[in-house]
N, C-alpha and C positions, 0 to 999 in steps of 0.2 A: 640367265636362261641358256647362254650357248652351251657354258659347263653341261648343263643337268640334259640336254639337246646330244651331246656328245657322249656321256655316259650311255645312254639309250640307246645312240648309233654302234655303239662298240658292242652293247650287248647281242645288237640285231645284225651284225656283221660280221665276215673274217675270221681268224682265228677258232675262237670259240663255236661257231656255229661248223666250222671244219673237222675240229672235234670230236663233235658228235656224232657226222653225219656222214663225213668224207666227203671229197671232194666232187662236183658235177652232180648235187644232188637236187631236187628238188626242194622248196621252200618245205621246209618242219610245217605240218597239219595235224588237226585231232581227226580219225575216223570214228568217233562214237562219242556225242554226248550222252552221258546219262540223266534221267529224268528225275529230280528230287520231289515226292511225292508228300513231304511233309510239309505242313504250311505252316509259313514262320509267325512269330508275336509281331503283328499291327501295330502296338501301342510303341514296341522300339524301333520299326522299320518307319512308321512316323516322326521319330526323332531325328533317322536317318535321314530324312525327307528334309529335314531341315537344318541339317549340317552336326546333329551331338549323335556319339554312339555310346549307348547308356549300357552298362552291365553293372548289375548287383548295381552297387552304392555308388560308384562310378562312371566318372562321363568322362568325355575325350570332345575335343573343338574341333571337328572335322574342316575348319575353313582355315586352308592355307597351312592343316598339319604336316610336316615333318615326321615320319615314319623315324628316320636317326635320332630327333631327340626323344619322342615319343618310346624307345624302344621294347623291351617286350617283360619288363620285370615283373608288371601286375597283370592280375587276370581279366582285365581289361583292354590294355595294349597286348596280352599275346590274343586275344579275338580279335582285335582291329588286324593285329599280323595274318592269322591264320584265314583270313575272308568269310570264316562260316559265317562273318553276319549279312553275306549276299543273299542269305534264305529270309531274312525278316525283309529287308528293301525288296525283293521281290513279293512280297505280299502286301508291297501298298503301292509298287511302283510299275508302271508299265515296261517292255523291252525299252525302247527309246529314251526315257526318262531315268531308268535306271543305270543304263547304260553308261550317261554324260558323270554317274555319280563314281559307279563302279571303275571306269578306265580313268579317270582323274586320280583315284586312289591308288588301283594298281600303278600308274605310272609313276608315282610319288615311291609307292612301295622299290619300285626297281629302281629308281632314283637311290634309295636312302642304302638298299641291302643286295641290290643285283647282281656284284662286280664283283663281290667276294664273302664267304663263308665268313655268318658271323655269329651273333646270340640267334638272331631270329631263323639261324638255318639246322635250328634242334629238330633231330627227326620227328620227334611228337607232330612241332609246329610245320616242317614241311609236309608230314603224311594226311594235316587236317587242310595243309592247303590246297593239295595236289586236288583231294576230292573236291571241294566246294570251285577253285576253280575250272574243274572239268564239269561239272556238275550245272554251274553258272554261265559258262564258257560266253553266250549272248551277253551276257552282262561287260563284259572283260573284254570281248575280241572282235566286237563289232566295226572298231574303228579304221577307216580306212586309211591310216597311215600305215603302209605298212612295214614303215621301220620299226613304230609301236609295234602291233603285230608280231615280227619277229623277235623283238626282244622281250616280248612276256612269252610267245611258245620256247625261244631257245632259254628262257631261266627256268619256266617248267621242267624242259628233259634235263637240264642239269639238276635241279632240285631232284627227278628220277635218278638218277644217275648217284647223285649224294647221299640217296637213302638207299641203293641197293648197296652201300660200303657203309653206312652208319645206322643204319634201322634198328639193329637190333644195340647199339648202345641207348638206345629211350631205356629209361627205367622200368624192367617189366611189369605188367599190368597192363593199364588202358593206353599207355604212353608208346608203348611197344606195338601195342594192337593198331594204332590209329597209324602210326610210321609204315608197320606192310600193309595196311590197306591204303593208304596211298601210294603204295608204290603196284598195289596187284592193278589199282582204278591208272595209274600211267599206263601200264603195261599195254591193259584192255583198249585204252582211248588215245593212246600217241601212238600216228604211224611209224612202224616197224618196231612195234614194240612186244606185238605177238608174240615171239620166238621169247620171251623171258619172264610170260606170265607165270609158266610152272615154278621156278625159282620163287619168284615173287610166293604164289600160292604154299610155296613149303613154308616160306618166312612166316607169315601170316598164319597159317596152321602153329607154328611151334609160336607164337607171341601167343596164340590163346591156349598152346596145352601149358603153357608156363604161365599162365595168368587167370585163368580161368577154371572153375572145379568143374569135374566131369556135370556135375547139376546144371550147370552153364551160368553160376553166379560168378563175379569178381573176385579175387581175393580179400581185395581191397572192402568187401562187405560193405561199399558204400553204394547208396541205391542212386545216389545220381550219376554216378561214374557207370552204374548198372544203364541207366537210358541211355547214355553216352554209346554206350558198348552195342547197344541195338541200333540204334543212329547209322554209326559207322559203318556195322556189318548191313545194315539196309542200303545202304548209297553203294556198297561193294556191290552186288546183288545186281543194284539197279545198271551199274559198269559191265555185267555181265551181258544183262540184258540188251542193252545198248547193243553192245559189241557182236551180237550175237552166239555168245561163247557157253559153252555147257560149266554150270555152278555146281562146284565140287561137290559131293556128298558128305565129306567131311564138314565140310564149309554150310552146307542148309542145316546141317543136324547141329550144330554148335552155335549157327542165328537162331534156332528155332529155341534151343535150351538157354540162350539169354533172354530171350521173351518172355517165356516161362516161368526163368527166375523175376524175371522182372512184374511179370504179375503179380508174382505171388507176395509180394511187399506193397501194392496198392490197397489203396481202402476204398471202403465204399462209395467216397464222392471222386473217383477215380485218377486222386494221386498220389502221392509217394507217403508212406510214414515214415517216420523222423527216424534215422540211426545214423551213427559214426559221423556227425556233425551237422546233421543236413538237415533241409527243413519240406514240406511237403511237395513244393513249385505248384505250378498251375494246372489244373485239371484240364484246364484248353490244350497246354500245349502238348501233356501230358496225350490226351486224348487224338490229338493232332498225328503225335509219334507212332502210337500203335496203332493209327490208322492208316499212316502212310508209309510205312516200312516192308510192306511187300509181304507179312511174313504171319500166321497163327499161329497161336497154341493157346493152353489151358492155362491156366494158373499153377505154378508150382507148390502145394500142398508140404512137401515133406521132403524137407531140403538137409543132407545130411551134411554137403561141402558149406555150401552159401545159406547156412546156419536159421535163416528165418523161416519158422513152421508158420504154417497160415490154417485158421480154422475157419469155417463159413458155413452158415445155416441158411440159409430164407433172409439172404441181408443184412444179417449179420456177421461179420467179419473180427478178427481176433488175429493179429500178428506178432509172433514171440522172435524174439532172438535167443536161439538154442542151441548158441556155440560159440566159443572162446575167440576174443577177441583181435581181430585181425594181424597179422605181421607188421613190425615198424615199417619194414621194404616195403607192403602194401600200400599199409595207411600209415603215416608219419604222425598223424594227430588225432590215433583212434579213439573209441569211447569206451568207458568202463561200462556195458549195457548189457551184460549178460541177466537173463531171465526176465528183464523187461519185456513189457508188452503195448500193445497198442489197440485198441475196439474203436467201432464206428457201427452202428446204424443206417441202414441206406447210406446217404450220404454226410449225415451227420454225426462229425467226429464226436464221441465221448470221453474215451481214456487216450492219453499222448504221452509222447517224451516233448521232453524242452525244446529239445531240436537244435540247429545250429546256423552262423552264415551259410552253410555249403562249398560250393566252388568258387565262390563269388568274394569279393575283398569288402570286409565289413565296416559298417560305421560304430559296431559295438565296441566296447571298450576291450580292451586287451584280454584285461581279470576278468570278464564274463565269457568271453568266449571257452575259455578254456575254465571255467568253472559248470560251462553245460556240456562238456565232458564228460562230469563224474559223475558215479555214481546216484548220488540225490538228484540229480536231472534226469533222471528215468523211471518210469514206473515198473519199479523191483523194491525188494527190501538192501537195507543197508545196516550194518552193524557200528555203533561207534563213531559214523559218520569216517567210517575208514571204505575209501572203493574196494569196488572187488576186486581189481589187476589197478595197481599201482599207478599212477600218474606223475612221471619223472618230470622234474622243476624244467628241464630244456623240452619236452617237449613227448617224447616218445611214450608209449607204454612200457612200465616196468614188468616187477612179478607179480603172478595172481592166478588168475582162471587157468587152468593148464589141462584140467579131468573135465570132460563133462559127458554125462548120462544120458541117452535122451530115449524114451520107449514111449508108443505112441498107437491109438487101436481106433476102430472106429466097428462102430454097431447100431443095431436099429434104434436105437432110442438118443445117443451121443457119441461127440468127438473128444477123446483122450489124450492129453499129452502127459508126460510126468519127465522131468530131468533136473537135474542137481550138479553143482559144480562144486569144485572146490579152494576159491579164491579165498576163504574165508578159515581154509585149515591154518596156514600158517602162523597167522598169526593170535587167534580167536579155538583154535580148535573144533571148529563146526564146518559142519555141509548143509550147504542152502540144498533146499529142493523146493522144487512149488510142481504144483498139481494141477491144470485145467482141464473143466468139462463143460464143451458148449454143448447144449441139446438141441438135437435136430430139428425144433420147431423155430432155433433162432432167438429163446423167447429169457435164457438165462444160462449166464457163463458161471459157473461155480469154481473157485479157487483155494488152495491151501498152500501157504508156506510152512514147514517143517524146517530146523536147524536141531540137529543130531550132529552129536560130540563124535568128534573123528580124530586119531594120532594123539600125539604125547602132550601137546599144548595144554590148559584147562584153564577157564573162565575161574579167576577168581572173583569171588562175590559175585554180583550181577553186573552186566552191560549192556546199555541202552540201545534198544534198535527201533527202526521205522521202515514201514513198509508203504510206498509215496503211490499215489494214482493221481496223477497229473491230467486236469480238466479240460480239455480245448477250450478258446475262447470261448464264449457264448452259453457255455454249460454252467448255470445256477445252481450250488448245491446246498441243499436247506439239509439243518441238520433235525433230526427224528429226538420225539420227547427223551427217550430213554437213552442219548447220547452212544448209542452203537450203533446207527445208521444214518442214511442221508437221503433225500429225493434229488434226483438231478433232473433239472427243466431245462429245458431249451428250444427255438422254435422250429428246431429241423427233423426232430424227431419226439414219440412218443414220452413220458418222464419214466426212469428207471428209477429201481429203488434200490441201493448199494445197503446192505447187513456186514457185522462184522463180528468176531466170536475170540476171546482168549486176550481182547487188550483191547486199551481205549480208543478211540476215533476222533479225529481235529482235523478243523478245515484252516486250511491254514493258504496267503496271498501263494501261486508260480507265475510263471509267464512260458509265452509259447514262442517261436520266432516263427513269424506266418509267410507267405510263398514271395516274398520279396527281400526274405533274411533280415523282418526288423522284429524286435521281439513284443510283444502283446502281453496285458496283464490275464492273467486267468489265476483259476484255483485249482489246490490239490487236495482230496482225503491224504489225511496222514493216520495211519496204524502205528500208535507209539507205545511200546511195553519194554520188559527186561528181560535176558534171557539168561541160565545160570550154566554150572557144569553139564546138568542134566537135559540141555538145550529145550525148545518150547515148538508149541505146533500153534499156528493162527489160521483162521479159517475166514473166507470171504465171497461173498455174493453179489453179483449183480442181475438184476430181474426186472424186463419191461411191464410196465402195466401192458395189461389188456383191454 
């Protein structure tokens, strides 16, 4: 205990805090906590209550951890590193109570990683920790020793310090965004840090014009790195607030356009539909985030960067993915999901994709995760059982989707979408297109796939295609006497009756992975025919009773 006693003193002493501050200065202070208006999951800040911090599939033995062994390889140890999980323990824990939980840990933390830059001092990980601990700051700095005290404020302003020279090495995207916004929330809430918030604010403006499409989606096209991105930019926000300080105009018009985007990929039981891996999460917490984020807007409708159109009638909702599939730089483990789609009913899902772990480190097998990647794990057609953009053996997307169409109208009576890619010319000779029209009463989405022979390739003989509509749990689909339809029941919403025209119809076992990343049996309609040189048109319905 002397060691780990003397490590502590050294942080909070001498040298280092000379440093930063110069000499004859006053002790290192925050003037501005900000206020985290988002209330964390109960069910994990209860585990925290009791010594495990659970994410995704993973737990961690909070009693007597070690930060050094523990270190930050899974997505579990980099949460335990980064503190954002002081927002779940403060929603089951009092200041006091929390507190004894919160300063034991950090103390360990500066124990394990305080003394020198190491894995866990990745900008990503100091920019999510800057905020949560300024954010939490009661949780953390309650304690009246104030040698502790001073060595978690003087590892703070160095942590500041080490992201205004490394920030922008995070991997652009969310990783980038999350590094200046904890170093804009230093700026705001360590005194004398005013004088270097403009800096800070330019960093943080160019992480999101290099990360971010003017629509205000991700690159990364993944919708939970999308909530991530609203998160962050709300706790900046709330640093302002705090602080007193006027929020950029650049800065509200780029939170407001990720909100936006981020609407516009919820469904009707209000959370996320499944793309680029990921699975719906929870409509609480979900709910939680767009309530406490400081921030409105509308739903984003007609997204031409961050690729998902959304149509909505009277409750009905419809989510296409209508653009080419993400960057490796983005997403490193993107999906073959172009022209998939996604419907719900109030809040009862009907049509899905397969979905995925998410951010989270999974208990699924290897060969499944990355086989709800492809293609046939979304609801689109598929030729061959070949994806639309290639799925390379190490990991990455290869070639494929590279053109895509998308024209879109809306009139008194329905919503129109029409777009066509062309992942399927090289090697097949065709262009997929599909068609939807939801009508404005809500009451039926009308669909059509077309494949039209395009470039010098040609279908010899026939080849096999299916067009997959993947069932949320829960959804029962009885097939119709004349084997080209189906009724779907369920007890969340009215029964729909799915038609089909130009090929056969089979129901055939999927599964879904449901808001804790495990995956769930369910069922899909499958559209299965041939298509030739002269490529084929297939036409589909779905229509609520009345």
């Amino acid at each position: 205990m002397a060691d780990k006693a003397d490590i502590v003193g050294r942080l909070a002493r001498g040298s280092l805090f000379q440093r930063l501050l110069g000499p004859k200065r006053k002790p290192l202070r925050l003037i501005a906590v900000p206020r985290d208006h988002v209330e964390g999951d109960k069910r994990l800040g209860k585990a925290l209550l009791s010594g495990t911090l659970v994410w995704g599939g993973e737990q961690i033995d909070l009693h007597d951890v070690d930060f050094g062994d523990v270190g930050v390889a899974t997505p579990a140890s980099r949460h335990l590193s980064t503190f954002a999980w002081l927002r779940t323990l403060s929603s089951v824990a009092s200041r006091e109570q929390g507190a004894r939980i919160g300063e034991a840990l950090a103390g360990r933390w500066l124990i394990a990683h305080g003394t020198r830059p190491d894995a866990a001092w990745a900008p990503e990980l100091w920019g999510e920790r800057l905020i949560f601990w300024t954010a939490y700051a009661p949780y953390i700095l309650s304690s009246r020793d104030s040698g502790y005290r001073s060595a978690l404020l003087n590892t703070l302003a160095r942590g500041a310090r080490h992201l205004d020279a490394q920030a922008d090495r995070a991997a652009p995207g969310l990783d980038r965004v999350t590094a200046w916004a904890g170093l804009v929330t230093a700026a705001l809430t360590l005194e004398g840090g005013l004088p270097r918030v403009a800096r800070a604010e330019s960093g943080l403006m160019r992480a999101l014009a290099q990360g971010q499409f003017e629509d205000g989606g991700l690159m990364s096209r993944i919708p939970q790195q999308q909530a991530l991105l609203v998160d962050r930019l709300g706790l900046v926000r709330a640093a302002y607030f705090a602080a007193k300080q006027q929020i950029p105009e650049g800065l509200e018009n780029a939170s407001a356009a990720a909100l936006a985007a981020l609407h516009g990929v919820t469904m009707g039981d209000g959370a996320l539909s499944s793309w680029q891996g990921g699975h719906p999460g929870s409509p609480l917490l979900m709910s939680a985030l767009i309530d406490g984020c400081g921030m409105r807007a509308r739903p984003l409708r007609e997204a031409r960067g961050w690729g998902y159109h959304r149509l909505a009638a009277l409750g009905t909702v419809a989510v296409v993915d209508a653009a080419p599939p993400p960057l490796a730089t983005m997403a490193p483990k993107g999906s073959a999901s172009t022209l998939a789609f996604e419907l719900s009913d109030g809040a009862q899902r009907l049509v899905v994709n397969c979905g995925g772990p998410g951010l989270c480190k999974s208990a699924m097998p290897h060969e499944l995760v990355e086989a709800l990647r492809s293609t046939a794990a979304h609801s689109t057609l598929i030729i061959d059982d070949a994806n639309s953009t290639a799925i390379q053996p190490d990991g990455p997307l290869g070639r494929g989707v590279s053109d895509l169409l998308v024209e879109r109208s809306e009139d008194s009576d329905a919503s129109r979408l029409i777009a066509s890619h062309d992942g399927y010319v090289r090697r097949f000779g065709m262009v997929h297109e599909r068609r939807f029209k939801l009508g404005n009463d809500g009451k039926e989405l009308v669909g059509e796939d077309q494949l039209a022979p395009k470039g010098r390739r040609k279908i010899k003989g026939e080849v096999p295609y299916a067009i997959r509509f993947h069932l949320a749990p829960g959804v029962e689909a009885t097939p119709t006497a004349d084997g080209m339809g189906a009724i779907l029941r369920s007890d969340g919403a009215p029964p729909w009756h799915f038609r089909c025209r130009g090929a056969r119809l089979a129901i055939e076992e999927s599964l879904h992975v449901n808001a804790r990343g495990e995956p769930t049996p369910s069922q899909q309609l499958v559209i299965i025919g041939e298509v030739d040189r002269l490529g084929c048109d297939i036409g589909w319905q779905f229509r609520r009773s009345s």
